[in-house]
Backbone bond lengths (Angstrom), bond angles and torsions (degrees), N, CA, C in turn:
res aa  C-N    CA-C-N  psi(-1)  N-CA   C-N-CA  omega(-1)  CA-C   N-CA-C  phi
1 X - - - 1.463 - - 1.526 108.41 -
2 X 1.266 115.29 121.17 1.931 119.65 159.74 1.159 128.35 -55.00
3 X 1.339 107.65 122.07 1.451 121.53 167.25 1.492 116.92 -16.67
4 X 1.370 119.77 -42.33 1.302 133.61 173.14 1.260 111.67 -44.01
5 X 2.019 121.74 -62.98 1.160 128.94 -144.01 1.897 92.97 -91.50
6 X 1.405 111.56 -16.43 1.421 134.00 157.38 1.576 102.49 -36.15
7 X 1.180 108.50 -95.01 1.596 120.80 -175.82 1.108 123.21 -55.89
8 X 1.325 120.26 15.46 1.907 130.08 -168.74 1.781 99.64 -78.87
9 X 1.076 150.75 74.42 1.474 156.42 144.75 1.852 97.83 23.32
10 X 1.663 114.46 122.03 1.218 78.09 161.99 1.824 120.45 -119.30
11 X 1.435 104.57 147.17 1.561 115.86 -173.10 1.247 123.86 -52.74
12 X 0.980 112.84 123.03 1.899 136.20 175.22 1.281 78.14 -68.39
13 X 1.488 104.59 134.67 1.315 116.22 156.86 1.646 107.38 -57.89
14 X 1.481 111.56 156.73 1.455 97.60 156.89 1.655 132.14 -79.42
15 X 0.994 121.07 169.08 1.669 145.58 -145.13 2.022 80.35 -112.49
16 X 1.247 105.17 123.82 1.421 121.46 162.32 1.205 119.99 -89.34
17 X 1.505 126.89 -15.82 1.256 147.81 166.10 1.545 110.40 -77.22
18 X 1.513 106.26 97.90 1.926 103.62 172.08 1.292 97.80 -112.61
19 X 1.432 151.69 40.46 0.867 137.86 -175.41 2.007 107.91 -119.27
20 X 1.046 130.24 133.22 1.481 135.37 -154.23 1.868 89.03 -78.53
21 X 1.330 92.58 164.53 1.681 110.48 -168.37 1.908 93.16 -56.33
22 X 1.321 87.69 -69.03 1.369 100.56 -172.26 1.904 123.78 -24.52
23 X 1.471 89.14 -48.28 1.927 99.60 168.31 1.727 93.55 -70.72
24 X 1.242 132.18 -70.66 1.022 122.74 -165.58 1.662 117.73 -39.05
25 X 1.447 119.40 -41.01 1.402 127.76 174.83 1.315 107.30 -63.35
26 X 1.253 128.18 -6.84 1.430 123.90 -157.70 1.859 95.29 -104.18
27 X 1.262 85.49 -62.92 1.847 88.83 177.66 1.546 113.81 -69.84
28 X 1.129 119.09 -5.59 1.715 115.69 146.65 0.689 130.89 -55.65
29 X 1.435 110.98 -59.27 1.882 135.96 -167.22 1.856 86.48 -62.87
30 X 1.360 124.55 -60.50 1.285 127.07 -137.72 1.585 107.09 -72.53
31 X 1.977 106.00 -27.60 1.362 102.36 -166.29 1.874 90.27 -91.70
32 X 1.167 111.59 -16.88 1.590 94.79 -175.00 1.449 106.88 -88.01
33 X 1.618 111.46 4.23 2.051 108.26 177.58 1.604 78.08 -87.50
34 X 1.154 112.29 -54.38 1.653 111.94 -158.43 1.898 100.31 -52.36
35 X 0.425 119.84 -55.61 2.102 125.40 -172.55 1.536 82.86 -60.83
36 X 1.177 134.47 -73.96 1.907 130.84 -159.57 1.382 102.27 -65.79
37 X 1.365 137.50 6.14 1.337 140.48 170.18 0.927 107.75 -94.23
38 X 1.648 120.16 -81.53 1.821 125.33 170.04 1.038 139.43 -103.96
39 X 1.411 103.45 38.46 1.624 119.89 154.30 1.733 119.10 -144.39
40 X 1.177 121.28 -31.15 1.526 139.18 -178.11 1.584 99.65 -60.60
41 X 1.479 101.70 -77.78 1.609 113.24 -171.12 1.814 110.09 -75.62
42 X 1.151 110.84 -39.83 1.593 85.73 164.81 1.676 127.76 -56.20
43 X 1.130 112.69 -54.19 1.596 116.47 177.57 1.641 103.80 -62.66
44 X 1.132 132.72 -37.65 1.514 128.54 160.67 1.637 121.07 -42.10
45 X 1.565 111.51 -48.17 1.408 109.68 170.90 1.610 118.17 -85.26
46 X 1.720 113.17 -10.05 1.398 93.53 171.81 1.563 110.61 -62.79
47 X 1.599 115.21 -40.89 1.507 115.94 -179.72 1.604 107.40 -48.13
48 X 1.068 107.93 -56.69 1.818 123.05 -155.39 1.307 91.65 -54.77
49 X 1.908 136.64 -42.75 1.743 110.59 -162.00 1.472 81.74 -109.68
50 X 1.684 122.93 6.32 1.632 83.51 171.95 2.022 110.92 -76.80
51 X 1.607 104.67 -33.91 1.158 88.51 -174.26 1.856 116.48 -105.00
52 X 1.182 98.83 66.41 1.616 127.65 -167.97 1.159 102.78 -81.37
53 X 1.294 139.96 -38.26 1.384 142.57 -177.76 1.589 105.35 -122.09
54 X 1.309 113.30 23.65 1.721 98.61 159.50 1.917 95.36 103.39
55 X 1.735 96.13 161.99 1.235 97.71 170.83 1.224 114.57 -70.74
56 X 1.244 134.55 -14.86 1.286 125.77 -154.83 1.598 103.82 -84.85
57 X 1.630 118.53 -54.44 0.901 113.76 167.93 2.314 124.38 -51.05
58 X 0.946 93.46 -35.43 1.454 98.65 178.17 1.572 107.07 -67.12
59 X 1.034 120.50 -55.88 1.746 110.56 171.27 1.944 122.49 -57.57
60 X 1.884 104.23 -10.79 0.998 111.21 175.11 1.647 118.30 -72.02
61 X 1.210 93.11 -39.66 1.717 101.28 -167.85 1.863 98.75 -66.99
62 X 1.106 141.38 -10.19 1.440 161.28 166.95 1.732 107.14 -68.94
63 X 1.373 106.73 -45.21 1.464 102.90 -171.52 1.680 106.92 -85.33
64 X 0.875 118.49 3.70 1.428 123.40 -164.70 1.831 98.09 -83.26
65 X 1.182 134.55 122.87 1.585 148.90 -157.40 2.092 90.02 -67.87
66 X 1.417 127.70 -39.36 0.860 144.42 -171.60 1.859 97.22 -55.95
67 X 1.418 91.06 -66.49 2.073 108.99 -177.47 1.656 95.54 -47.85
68 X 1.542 127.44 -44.74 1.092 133.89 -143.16 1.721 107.59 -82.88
69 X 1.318 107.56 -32.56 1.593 120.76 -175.17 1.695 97.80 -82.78
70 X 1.583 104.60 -49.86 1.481 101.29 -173.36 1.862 120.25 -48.67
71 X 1.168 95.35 -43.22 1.037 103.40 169.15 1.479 140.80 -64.96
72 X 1.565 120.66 -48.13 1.414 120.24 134.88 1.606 135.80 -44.16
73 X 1.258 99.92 -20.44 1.530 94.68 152.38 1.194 128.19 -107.14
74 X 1.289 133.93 -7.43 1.655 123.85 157.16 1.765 108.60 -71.22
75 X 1.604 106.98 -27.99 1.800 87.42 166.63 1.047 119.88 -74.36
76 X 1.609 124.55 -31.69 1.165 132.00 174.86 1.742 117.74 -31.28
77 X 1.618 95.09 -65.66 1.163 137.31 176.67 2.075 115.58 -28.14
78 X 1.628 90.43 -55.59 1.397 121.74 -163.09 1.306 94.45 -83.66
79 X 1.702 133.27 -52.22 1.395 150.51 158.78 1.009 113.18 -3.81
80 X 1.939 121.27 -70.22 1.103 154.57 -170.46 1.275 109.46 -63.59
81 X 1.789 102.64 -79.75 1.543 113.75 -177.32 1.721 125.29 -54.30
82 X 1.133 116.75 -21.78 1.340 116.79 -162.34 1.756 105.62 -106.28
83 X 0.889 111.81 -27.92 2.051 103.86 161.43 1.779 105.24 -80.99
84 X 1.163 107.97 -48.40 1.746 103.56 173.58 1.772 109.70 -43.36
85 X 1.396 128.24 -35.26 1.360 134.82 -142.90 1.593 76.26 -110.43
86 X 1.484 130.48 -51.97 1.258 119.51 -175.01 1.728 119.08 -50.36
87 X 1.568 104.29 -58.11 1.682 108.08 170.81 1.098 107.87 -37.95
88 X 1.307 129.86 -81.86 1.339 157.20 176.26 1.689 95.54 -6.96
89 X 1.373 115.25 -69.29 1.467 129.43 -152.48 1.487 94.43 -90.36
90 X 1.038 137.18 -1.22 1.692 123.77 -174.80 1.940 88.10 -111.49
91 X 0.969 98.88 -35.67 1.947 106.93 177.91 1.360 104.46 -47.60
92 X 1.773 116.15 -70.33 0.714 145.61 -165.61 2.010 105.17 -71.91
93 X 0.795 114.67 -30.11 1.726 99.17 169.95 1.567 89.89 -90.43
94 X 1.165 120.33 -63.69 1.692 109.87 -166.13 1.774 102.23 -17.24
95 X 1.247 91.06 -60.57 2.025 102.05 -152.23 2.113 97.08 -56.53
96 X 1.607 95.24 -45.93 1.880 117.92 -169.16 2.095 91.63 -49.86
97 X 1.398 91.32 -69.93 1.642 92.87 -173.46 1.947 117.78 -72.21
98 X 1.310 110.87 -29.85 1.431 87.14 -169.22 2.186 112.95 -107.99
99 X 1.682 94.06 21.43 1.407 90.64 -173.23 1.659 100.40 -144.63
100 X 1.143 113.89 140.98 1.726 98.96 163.90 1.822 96.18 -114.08
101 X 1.205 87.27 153.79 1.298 103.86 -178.63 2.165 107.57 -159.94
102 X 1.301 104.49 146.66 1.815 105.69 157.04 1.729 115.99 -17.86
103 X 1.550 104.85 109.58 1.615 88.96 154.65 1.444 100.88 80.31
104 X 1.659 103.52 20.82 2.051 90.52 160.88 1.364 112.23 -109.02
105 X 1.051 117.02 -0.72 1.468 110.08 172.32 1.990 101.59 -89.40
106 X 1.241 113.47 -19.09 1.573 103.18 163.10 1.367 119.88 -79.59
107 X 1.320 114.21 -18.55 1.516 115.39 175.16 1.345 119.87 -71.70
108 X 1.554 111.06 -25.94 1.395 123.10 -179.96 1.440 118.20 -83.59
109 X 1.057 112.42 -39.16 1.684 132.05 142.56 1.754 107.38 -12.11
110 X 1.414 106.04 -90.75 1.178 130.50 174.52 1.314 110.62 -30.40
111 X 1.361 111.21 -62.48 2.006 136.56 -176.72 1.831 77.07 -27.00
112 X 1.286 116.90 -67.95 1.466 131.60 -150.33 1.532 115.22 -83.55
113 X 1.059 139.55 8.93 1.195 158.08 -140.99 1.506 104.29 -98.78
114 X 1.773 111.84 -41.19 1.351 104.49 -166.71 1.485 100.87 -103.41
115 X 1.329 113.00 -4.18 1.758 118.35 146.62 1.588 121.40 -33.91
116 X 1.477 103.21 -67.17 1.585 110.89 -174.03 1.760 106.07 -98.59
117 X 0.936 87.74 23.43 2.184 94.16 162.89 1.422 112.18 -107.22
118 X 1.513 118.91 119.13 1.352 115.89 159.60 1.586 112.47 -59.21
119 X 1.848 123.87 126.02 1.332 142.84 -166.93 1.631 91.81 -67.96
120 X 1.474 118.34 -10.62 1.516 104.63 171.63 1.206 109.27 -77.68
121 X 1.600 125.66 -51.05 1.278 140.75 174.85 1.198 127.20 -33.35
122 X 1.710 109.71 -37.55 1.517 127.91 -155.90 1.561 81.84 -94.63
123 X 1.227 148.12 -58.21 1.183 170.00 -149.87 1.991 88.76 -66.39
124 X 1.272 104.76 -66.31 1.822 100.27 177.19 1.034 121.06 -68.99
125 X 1.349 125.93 -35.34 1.538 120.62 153.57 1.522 130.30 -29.04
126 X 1.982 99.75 -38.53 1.972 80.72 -172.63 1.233 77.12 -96.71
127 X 1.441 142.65 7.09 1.719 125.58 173.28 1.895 95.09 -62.07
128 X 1.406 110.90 -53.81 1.134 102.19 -144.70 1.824 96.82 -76.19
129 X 1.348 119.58 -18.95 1.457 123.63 172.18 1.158 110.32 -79.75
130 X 1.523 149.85 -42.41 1.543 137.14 -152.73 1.834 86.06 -121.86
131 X 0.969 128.69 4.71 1.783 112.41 -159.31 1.776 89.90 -106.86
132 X 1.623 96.50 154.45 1.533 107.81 -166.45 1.641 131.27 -40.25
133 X 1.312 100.62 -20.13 1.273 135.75 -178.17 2.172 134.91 -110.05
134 X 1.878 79.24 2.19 1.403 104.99 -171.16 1.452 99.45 -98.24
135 X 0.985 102.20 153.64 1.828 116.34 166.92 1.623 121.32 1.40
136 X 1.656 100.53 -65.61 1.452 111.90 -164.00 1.511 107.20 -113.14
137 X 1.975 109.25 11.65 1.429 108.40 -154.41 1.674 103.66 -83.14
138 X 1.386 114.66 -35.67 1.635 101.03 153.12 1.238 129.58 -33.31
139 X 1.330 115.27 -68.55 1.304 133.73 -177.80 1.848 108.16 -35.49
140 X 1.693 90.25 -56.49 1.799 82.39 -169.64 1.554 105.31 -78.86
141 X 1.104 121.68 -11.72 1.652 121.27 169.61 1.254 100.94 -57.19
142 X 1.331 150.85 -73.73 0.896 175.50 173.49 1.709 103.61 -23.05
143 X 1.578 102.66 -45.63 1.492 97.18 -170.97 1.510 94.75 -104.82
144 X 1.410 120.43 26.62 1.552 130.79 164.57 1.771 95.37 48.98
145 X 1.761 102.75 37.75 1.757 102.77 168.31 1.704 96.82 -108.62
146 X 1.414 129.07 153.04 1.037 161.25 -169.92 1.626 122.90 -148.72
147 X 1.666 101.96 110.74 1.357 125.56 -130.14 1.878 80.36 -123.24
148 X 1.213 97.80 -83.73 1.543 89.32 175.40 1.279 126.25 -97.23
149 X 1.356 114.10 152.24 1.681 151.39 -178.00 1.607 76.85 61.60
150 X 1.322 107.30 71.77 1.423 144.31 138.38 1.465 119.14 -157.25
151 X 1.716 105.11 -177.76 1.163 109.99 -160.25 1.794 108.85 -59.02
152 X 1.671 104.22 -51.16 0.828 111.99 -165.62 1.941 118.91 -62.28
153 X 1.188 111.34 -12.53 1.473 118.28 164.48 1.616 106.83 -65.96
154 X 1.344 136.25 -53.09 0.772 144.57 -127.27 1.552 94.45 -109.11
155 X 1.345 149.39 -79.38 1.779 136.20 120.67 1.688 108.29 20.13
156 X 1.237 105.41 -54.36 2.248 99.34 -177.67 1.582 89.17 -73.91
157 X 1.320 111.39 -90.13 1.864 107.24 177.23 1.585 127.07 -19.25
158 X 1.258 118.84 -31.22 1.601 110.09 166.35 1.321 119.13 -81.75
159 X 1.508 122.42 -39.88 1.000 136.67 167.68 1.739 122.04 -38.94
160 X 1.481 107.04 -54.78 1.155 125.42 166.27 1.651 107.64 -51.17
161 X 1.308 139.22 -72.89 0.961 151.90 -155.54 1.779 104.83 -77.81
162 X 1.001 87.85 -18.95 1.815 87.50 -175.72 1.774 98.41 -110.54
163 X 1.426 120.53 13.06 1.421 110.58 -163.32 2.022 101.23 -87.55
164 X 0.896 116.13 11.14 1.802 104.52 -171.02 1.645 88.25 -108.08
165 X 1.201 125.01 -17.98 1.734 97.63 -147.90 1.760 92.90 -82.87
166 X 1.305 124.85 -52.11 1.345 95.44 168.98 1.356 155.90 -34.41
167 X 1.077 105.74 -50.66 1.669 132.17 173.57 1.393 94.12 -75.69
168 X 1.195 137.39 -61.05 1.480 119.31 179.15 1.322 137.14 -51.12
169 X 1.431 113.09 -17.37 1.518 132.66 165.58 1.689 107.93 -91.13
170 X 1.038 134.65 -17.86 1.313 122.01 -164.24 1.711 96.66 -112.22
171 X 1.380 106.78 -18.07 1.891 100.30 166.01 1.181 125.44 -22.25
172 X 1.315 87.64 -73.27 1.830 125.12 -141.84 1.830 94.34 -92.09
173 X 1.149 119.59 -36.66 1.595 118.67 167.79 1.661 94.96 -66.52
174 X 1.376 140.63 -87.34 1.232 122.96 -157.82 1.196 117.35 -78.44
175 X 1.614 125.12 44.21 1.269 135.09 163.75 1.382 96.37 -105.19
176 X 1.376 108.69 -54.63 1.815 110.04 -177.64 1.337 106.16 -59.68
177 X 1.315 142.53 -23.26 1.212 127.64 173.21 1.440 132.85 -94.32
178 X 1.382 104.04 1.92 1.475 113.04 173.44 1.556 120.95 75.10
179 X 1.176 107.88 -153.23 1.799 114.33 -173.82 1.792 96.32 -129.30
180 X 1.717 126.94 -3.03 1.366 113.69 -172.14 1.050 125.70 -49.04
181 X 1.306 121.74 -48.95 1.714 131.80 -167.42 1.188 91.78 -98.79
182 X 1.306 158.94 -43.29 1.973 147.75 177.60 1.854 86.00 -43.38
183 X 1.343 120.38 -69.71 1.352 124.08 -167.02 1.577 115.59 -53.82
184 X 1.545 119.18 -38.67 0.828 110.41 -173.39 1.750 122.97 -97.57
185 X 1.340 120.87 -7.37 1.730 126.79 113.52 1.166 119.02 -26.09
186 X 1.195 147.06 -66.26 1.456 144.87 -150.46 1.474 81.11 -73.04
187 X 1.593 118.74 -74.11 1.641 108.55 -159.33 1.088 110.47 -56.24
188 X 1.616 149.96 -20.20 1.255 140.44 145.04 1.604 128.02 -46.58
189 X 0.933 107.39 1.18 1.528 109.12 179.57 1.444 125.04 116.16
190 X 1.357 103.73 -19.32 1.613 112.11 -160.47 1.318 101.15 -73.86
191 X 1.520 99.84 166.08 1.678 111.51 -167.63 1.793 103.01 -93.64
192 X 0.855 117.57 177.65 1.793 115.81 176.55 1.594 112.06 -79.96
193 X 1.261 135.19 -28.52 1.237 148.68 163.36 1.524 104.38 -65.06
194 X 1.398 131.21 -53.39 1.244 121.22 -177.93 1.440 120.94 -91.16
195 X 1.600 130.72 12.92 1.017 134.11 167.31 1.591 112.25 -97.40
196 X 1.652 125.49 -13.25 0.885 137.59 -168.22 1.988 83.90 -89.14
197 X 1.410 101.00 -67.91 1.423 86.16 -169.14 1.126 129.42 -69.34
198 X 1.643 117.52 -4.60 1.464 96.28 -172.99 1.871 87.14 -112.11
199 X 1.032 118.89 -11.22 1.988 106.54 179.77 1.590 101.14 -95.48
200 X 1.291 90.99 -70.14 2.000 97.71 -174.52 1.270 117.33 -50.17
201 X 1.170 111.52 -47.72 1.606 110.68 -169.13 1.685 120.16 -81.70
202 X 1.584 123.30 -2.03 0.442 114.56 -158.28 1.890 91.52 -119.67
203 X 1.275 116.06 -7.92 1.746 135.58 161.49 1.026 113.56 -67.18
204 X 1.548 127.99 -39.81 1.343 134.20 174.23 1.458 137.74 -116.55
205 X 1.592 84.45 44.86 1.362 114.91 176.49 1.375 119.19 -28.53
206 X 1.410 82.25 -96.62 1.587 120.83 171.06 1.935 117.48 -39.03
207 X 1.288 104.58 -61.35 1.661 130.79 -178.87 2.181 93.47 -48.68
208 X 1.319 102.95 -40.16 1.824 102.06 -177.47 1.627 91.59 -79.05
209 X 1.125 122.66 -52.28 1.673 102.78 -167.71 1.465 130.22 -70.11
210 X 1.501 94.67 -16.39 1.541 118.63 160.72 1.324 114.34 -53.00
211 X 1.492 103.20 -46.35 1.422 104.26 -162.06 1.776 125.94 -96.82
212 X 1.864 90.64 -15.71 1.577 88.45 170.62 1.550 100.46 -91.67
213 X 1.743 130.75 -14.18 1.609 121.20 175.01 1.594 100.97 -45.59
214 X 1.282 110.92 -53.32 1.600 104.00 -157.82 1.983 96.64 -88.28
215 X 0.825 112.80 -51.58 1.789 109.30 159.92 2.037 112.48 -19.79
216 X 1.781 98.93 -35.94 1.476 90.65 -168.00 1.292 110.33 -108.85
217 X 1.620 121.65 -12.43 1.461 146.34 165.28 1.865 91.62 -56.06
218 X 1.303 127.32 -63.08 1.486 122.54 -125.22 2.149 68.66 -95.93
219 X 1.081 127.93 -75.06 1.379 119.38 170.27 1.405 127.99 2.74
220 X 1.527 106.49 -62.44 1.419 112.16 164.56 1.254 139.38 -76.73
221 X 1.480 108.17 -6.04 1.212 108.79 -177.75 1.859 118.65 -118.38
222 X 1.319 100.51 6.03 1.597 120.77 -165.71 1.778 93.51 -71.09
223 X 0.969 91.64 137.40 1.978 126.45 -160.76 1.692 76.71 -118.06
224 X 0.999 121.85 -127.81 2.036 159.36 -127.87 1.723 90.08 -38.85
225 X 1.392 104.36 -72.58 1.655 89.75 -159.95 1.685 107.72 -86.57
226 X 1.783 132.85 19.89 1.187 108.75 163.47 1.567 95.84 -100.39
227 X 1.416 129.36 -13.85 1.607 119.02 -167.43 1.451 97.02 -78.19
228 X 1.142 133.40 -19.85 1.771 132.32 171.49 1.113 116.95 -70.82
229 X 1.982 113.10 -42.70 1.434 101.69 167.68 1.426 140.43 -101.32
230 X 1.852 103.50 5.80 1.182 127.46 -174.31 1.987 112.82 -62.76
231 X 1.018 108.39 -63.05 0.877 130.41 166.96 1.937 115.42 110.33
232 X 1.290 105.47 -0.90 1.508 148.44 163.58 1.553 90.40 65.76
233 X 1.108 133.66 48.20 1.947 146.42 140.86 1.583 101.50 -36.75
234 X 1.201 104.83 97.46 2.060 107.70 164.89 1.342 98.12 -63.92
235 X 2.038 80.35 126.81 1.674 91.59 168.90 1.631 111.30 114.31
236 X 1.699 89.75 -72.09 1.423 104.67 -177.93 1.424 138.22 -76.54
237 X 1.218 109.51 -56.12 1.706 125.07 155.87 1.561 130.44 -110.79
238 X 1.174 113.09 15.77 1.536 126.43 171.88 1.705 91.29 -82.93
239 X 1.279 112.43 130.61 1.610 146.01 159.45 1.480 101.62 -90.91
240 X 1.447 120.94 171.65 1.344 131.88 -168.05 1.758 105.43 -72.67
241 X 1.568 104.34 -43.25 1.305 92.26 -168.49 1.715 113.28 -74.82
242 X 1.294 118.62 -29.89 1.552 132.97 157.00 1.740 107.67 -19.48
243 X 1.914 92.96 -76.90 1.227 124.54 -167.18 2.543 104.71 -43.59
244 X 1.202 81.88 -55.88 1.404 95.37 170.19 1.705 125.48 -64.60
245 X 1.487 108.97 -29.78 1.563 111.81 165.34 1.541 103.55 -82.62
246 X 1.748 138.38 -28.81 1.006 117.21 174.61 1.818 127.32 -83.04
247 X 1.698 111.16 -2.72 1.073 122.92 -170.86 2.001 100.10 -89.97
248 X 1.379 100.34 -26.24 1.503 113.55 159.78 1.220 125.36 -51.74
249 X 1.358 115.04 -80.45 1.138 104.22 156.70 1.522 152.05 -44.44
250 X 0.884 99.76 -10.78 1.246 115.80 176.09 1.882 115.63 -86.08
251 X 1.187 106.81 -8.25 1.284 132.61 -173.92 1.753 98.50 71.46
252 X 1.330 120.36 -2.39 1.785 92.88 179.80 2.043 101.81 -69.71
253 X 1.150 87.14 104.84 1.386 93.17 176.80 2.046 123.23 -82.91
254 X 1.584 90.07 -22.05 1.328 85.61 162.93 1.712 135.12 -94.22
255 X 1.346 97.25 -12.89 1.509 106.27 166.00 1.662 101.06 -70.71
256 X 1.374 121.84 -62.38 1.492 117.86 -153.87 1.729 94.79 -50.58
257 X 1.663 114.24 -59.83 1.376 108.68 173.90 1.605 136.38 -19.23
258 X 1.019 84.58 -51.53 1.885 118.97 163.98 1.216 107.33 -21.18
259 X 1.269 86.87 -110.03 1.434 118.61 153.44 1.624 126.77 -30.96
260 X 1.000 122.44 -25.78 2.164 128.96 174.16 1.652 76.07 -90.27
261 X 1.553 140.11 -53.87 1.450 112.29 -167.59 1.323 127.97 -48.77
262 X 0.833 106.57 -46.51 1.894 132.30 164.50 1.750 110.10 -30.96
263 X 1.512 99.55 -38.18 1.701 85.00 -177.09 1.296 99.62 -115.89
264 X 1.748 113.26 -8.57 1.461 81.36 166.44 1.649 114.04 -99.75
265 X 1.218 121.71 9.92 1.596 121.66 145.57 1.695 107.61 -48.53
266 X 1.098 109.54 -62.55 1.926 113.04 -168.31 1.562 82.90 -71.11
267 X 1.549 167.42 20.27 1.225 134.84 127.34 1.436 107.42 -84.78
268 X 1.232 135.22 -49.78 1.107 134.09 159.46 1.829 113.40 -21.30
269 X 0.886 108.85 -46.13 1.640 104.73 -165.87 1.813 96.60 -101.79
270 X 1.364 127.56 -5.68 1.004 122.53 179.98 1.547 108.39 -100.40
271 X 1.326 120.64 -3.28 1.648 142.67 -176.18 1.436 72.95 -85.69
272 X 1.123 118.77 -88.36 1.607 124.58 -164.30 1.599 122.75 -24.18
273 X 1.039 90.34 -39.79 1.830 91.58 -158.89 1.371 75.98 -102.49
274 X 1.360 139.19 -56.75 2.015 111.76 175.29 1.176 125.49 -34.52
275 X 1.532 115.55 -29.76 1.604 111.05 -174.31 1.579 81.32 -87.87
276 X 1.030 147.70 -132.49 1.488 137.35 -146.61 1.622 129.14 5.31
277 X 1.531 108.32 -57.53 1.091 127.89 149.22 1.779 134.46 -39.99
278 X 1.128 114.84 -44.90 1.205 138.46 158.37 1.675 125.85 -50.71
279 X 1.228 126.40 -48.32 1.586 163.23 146.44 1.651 94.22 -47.02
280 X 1.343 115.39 -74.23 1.536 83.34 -172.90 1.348 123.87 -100.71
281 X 1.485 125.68 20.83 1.387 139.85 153.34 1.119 111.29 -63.46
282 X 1.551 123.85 -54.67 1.867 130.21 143.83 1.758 137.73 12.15
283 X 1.934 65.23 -72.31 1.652 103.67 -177.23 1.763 105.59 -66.03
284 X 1.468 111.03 -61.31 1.444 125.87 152.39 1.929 118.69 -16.69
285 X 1.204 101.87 -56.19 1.539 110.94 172.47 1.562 125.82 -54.55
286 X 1.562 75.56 -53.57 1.788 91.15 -169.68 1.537 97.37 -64.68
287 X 1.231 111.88 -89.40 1.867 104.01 172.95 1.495 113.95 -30.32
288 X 0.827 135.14 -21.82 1.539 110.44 169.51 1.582 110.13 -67.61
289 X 1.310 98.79 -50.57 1.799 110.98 -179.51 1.273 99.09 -49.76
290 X 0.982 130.32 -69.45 1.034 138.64 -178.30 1.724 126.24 -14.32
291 X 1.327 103.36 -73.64 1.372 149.18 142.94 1.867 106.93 -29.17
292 X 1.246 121.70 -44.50 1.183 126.51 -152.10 1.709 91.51 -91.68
């Protein structure tokens, strides 16, 4: 090699960043005032008036038979909705990513549907289908079934509202990974059930637990379309977030606190395990591409 090709400088890639420190300090400063405004200091004062009068009172608002039902029924709730939404969404990408067929770009449509629905809307909808005066609401009078401001209203409405986040996470991962290894199982012998579980299912590990964490976060915490079909019955069909708008009103402000700590503990711990989760859903991507 020549002395020449010796002394050749070598090039810094270029910098995608043209913007001076000073702007850069600015949109720092601005997005971390913006987050400590409406997200920092609100979740700071749910803690601060829940434990306003001491632990004692804060473990009180828990013993109350009211706290006790609400709560068995938002797990209830979450129980139900969130393996139904899981099948549903691993079915439903399997078929979206590894087949074309008639009518999948309307299915995907749909996938997205309860995206651009106000959860109040979705919530009057099964009023106007299951309620006494709805579509089928004779019918279930009749068969002495009770759909709304019951459980079973309230289980359809989460379901609905929580139905994209699975399937919307498991798309776009088994699109990046293609059909190579599902196909190349099959020509080895394998059956269609056991190529799913031992190739597919085991690529989109991570990308499914991602997707039922926040599937079981948004479940438990859904306000709009169960307070339309709840019918807000203490005890009976009050969910946590219900339970906490009626402890509001009521002015007990340190019970409702209480009680709002509680779920924003389960976002707190559901932030947590997304960022872990998140990282190797990532990882999930990249090797598929990879792969692809």
């Amino acid at each position: 090699m020549s002395k020449a090709a010796l002394q050749v400088p070598l090039l810094r890639p270029a910098s995608v960043v043209t913007e001076g420190g000073l702007v850069r300090g600015v949109l720092i400063a601005t997005a971390i005032l913006f987050l400590t405004l409406f997200l920092v200091l609100p979740l700071v004062t749910v803690f601060i008036q829940a434990f306003a009068k001491g632990w004692q009172a804060y473990f009180a608002a828990f013993a109350e038979p009211d706290a006790h039902a609400a709560i068995r029924l938002t797990l209830l709730t979450a129980a139900i909705a969130v393996p139904f939404n899981l099948v549903f969404g691993i079915m439903a990408s399997w078929a979206i990513a590894k087949f074309e067929f008639r009518g999948k770009n309307l299915l995907v449509t749909l996938i997205d549907l309860p995206f651009s629905v106000s959860p109040v809307v979705s919530g009057l909808i099964y009023v106007l289908v299951f309620g006494s005066r709805g579509l089928f609401g004779p019918w279930l009078i009749d068969q002495d079934i009770q759909v709304i401001f019951a459980v079973p209203g309230i289980v359809l409405a989460t379901i609905f509202v929580t139905f994209p986040f699975v399937a919307r996470q498991l798309i776009p991962l088994m699109q990046e990974q293609g059909t190579a290894e599902e196909e190349a199982a099959l020509t080895l012998g394998a059956s269609g059930w056991h190529a799913f579980r031992t190739v597919t299912l085991p690529n989109i590990r991570w990308g499914l637990l991602y997707s039922v964490l926040l599937c079981n976060a948004r479940a438990m915490g859904e306000f709009g379309a169960v307070s339309v079909v709840s019918g807000h019955i203490r005890g009976l069909t009050n969910t946590l977030p219900l339970h906490v708008e009626i402890l509001y009103n009521e002015y007990n402000f340190v019970a409702s606190f209480a009680v709002a700590s509680l779920l924003a503990g389960l976002a707190l711990v559901t932030l947590l395990v997304k960022s872990v989760l998140e990282w190797r859903y990532s990882d999930d991507i990249a090797a598929g591409a990879r792969r692809h």
